[in-house]
Backbone as CSV, one residue per row, in Angstrom:
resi,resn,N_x,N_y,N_z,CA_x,CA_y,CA_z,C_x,C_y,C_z
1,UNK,12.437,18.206,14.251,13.315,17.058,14.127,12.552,15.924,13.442
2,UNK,13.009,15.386,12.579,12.409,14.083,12.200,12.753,12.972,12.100
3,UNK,13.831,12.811,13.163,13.444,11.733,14.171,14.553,10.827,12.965
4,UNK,15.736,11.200,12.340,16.623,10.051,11.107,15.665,9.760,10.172
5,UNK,14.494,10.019,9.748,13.451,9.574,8.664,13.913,10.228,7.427
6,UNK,13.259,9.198,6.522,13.894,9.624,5.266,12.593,10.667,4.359
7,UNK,12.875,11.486,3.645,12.233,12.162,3.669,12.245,12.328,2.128
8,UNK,11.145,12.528,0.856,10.524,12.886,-0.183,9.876,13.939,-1.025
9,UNK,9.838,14.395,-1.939,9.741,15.079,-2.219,9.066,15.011,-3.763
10,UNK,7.682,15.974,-3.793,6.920,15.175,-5.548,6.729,16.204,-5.599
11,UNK,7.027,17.060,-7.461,6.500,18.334,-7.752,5.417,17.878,-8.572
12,UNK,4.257,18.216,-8.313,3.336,18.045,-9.328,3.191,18.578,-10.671
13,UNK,3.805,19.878,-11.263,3.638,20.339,-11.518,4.881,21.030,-12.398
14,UNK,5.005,21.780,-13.595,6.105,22.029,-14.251,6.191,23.895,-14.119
15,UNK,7.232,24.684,-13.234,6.879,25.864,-13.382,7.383,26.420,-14.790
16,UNK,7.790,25.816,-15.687,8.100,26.610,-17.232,7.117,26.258,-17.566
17,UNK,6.053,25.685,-17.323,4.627,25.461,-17.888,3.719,25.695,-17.002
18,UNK,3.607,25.757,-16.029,2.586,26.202,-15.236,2.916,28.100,-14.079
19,UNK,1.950,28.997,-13.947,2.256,29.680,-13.143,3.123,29.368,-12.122
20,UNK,3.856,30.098,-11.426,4.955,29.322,-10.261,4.293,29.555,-9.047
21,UNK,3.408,30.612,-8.917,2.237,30.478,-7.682,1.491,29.569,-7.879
22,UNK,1.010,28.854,-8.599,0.446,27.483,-8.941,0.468,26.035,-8.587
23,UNK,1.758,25.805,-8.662,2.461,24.784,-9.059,2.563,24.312,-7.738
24,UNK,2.177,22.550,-7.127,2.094,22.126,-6.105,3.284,21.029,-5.905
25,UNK,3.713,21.028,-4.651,4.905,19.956,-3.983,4.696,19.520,-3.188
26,UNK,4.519,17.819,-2.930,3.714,16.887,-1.832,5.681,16.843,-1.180
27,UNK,5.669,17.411,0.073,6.762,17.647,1.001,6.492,16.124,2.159
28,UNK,7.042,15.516,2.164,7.232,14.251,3.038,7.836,13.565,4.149
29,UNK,7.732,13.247,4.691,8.382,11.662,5.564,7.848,10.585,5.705
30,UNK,9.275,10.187,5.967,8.634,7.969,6.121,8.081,8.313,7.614
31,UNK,6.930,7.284,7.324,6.169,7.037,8.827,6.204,5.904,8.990
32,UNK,5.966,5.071,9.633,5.718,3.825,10.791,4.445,3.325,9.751
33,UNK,4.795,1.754,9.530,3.279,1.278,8.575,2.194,1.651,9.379
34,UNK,1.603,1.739,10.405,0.715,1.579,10.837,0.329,3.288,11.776
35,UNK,1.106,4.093,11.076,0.897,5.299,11.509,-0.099,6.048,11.167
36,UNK,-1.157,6.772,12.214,-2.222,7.407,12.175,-2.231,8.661,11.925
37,UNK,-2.562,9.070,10.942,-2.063,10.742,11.345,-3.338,11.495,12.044
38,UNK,-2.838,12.834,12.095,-4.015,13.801,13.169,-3.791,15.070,12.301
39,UNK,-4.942,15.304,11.568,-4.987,16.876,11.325,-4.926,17.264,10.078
40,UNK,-4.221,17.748,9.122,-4.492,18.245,7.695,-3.501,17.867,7.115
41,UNK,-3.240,15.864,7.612,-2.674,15.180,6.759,-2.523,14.286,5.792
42,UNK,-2.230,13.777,4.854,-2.461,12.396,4.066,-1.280,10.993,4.296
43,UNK,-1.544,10.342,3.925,-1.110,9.278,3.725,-0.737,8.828,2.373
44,UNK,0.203,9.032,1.911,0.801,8.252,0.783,1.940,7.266,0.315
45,UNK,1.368,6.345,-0.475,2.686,5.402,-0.557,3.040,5.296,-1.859
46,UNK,4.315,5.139,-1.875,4.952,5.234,-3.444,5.244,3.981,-4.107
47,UNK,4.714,3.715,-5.415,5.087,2.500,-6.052,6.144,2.149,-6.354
48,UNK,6.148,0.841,-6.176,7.855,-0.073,-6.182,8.119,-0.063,-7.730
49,UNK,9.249,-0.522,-8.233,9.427,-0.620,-9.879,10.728,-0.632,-9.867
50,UNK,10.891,-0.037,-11.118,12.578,0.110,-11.596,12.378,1.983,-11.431
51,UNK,13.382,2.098,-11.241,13.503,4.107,-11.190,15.367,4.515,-11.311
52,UNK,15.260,5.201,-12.345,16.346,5.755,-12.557,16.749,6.571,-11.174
53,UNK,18.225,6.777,-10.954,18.153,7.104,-9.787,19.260,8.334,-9.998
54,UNK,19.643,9.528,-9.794,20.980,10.709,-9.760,21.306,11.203,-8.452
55,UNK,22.646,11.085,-8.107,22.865,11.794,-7.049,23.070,12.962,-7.297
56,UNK,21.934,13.932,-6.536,22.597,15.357,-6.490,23.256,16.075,-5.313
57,UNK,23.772,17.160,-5.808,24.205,17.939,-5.030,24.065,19.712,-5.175
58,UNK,23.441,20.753,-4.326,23.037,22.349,-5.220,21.786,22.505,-4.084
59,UNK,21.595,23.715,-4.992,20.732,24.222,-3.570,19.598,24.303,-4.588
60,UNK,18.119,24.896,-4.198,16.778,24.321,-5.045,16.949,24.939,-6.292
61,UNK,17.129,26.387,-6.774,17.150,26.223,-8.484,17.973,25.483,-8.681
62,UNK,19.136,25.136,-8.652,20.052,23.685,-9.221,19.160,22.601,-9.546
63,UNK,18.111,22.042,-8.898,17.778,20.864,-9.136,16.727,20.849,-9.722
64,UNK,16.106,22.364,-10.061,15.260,22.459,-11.246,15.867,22.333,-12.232
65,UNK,17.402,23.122,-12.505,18.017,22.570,-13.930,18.688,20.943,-13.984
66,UNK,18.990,20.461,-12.684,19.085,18.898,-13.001,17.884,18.024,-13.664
67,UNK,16.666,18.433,-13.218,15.882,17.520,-13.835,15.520,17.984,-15.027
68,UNK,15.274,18.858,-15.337,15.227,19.601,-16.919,16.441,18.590,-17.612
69,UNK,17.886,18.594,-17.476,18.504,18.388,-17.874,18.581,16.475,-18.000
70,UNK,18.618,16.282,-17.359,18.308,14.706,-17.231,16.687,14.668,-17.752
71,UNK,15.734,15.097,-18.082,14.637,14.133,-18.990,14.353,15.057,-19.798
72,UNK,15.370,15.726,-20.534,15.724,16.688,-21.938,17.061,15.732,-22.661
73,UNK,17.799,15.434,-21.923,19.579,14.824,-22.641,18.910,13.450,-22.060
74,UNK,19.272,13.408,-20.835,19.653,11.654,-20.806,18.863,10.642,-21.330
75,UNK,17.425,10.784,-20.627,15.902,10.034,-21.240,16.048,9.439,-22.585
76,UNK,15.979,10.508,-23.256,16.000,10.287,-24.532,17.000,9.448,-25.331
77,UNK,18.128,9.356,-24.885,19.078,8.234,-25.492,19.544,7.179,-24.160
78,UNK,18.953,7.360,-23.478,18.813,5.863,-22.356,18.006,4.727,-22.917
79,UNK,17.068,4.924,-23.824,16.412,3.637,-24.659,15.739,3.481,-23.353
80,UNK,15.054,3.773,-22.647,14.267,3.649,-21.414,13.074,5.096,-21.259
81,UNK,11.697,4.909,-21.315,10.697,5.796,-20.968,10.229,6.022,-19.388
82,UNK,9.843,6.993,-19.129,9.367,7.703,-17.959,8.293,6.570,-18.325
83,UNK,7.616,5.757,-17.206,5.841,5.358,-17.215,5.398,6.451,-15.983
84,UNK,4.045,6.252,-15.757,2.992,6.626,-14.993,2.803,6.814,-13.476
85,UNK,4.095,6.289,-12.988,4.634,6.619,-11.526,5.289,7.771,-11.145
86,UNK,4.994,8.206,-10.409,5.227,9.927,-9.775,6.932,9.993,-9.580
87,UNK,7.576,10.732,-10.503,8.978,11.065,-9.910,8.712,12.048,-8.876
88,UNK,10.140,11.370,-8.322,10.823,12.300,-6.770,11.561,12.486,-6.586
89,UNK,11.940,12.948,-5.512,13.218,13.800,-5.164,13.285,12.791,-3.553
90,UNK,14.224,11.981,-3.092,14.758,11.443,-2.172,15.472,11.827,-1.300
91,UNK,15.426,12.066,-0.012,16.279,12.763,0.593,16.746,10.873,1.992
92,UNK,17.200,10.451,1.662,17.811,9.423,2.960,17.824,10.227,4.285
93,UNK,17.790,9.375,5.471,18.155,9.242,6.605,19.542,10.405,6.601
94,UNK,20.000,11.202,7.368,21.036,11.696,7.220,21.797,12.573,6.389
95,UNK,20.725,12.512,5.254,21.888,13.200,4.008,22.286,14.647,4.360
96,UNK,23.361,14.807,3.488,23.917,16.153,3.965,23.366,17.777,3.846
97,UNK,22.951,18.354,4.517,22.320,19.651,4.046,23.791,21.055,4.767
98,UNK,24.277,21.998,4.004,24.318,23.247,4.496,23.726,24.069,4.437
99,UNK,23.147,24.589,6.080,22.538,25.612,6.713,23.063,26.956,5.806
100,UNK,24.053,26.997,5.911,24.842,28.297,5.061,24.358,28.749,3.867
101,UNK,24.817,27.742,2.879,24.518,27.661,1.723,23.155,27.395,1.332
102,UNK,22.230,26.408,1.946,21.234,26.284,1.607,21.632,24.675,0.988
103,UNK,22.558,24.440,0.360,22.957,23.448,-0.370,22.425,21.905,0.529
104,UNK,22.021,21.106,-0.544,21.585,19.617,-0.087,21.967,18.311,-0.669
105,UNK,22.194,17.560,-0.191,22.289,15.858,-1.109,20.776,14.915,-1.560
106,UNK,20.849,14.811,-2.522,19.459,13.908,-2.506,19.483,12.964,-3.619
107,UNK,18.291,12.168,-3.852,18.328,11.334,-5.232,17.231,11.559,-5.789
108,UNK,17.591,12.001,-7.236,16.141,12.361,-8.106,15.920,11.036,-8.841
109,UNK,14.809,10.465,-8.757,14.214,9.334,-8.838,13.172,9.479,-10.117
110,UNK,13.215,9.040,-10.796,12.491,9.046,-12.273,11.920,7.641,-13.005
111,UNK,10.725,7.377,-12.795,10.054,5.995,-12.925,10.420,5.543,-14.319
112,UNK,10.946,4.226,-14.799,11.544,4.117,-15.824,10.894,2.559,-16.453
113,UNK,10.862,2.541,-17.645,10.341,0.831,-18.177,11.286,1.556,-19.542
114,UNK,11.506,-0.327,-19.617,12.045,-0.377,-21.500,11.218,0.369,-22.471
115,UNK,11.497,1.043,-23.631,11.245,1.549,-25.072,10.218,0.122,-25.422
C-alpha cells in the first residue's frame, strides 16, 4: 500500500537504442521532506520548471509508443525543446489502474524551454 502517495516513474534509458535487459527505470514515491530511508534506497528530488504535460491512458507498451510519438510529432513543431531535466511518467494520488487489463492513468511529463 502506499499510503495515497503519488508515485513516478524515470526511464533512463531508450530500449530501440539500448539492449532491453539493459535499460534502467528509477520506480518511485513521494516521501515526507524529512524522510529517512533504511536499506537499498535513494533519495531523489525532481526539478521544478515548465514541463509539458499528456494525459495517458494503455497499459506499458502503449506508453512506449506515446512517448515515441509525442517527442517524434509533437516536439518538433511545438517551437519548444526538451532541456536537461529528467522526463517522467506521473502517476497522482489515486489515479486509475485496471487489475484486469493491466491498463493505467498517468502524466508523461517532458522538461520543456523556448527554441
Amino acid at each position: 500500500d502506499l499510503g495515497g502517495r503519488d508515485c513516478y516513474g524515470i526511464g533512463h534509458d531508450d530500449p530501440r537504442v539500448s539492449d532491453p535487459a539493459q535499460c534502467r527505470y528509477d520506480a518511485s514515491v513521494a516521501v515526507p521532506e524529512h524522510f529517512v530511508p533504511e536499506g537499498p534506497v535513494s533519495i531523489t528530488t525532481l526539478p521544478g520548471g515548465c514541463y509539458a504535460q499528456w494525459r495517458y491512458w494503455g497499459d506499458g507498451p502503449g506508453i512506449a509508443r506515446a512517448w515515441q510519438t509525442l517527442r517524434r510529432d509533437w516536439l518538433p513543431q511545438s517551437g519548444l525543446r526538451i532541456d536537461n531535466r529528467p522526463c517522467f511518467e506521473w502517476m497522482p494520488a489515486g489515479s486509475d489502474y485496471d487489475p484486469k487489463t493491466g491498463e493505467f492513468a498517468c502524466l508523461i511529463c517532458i522538461p520543456v524551454q523556448s527554441e
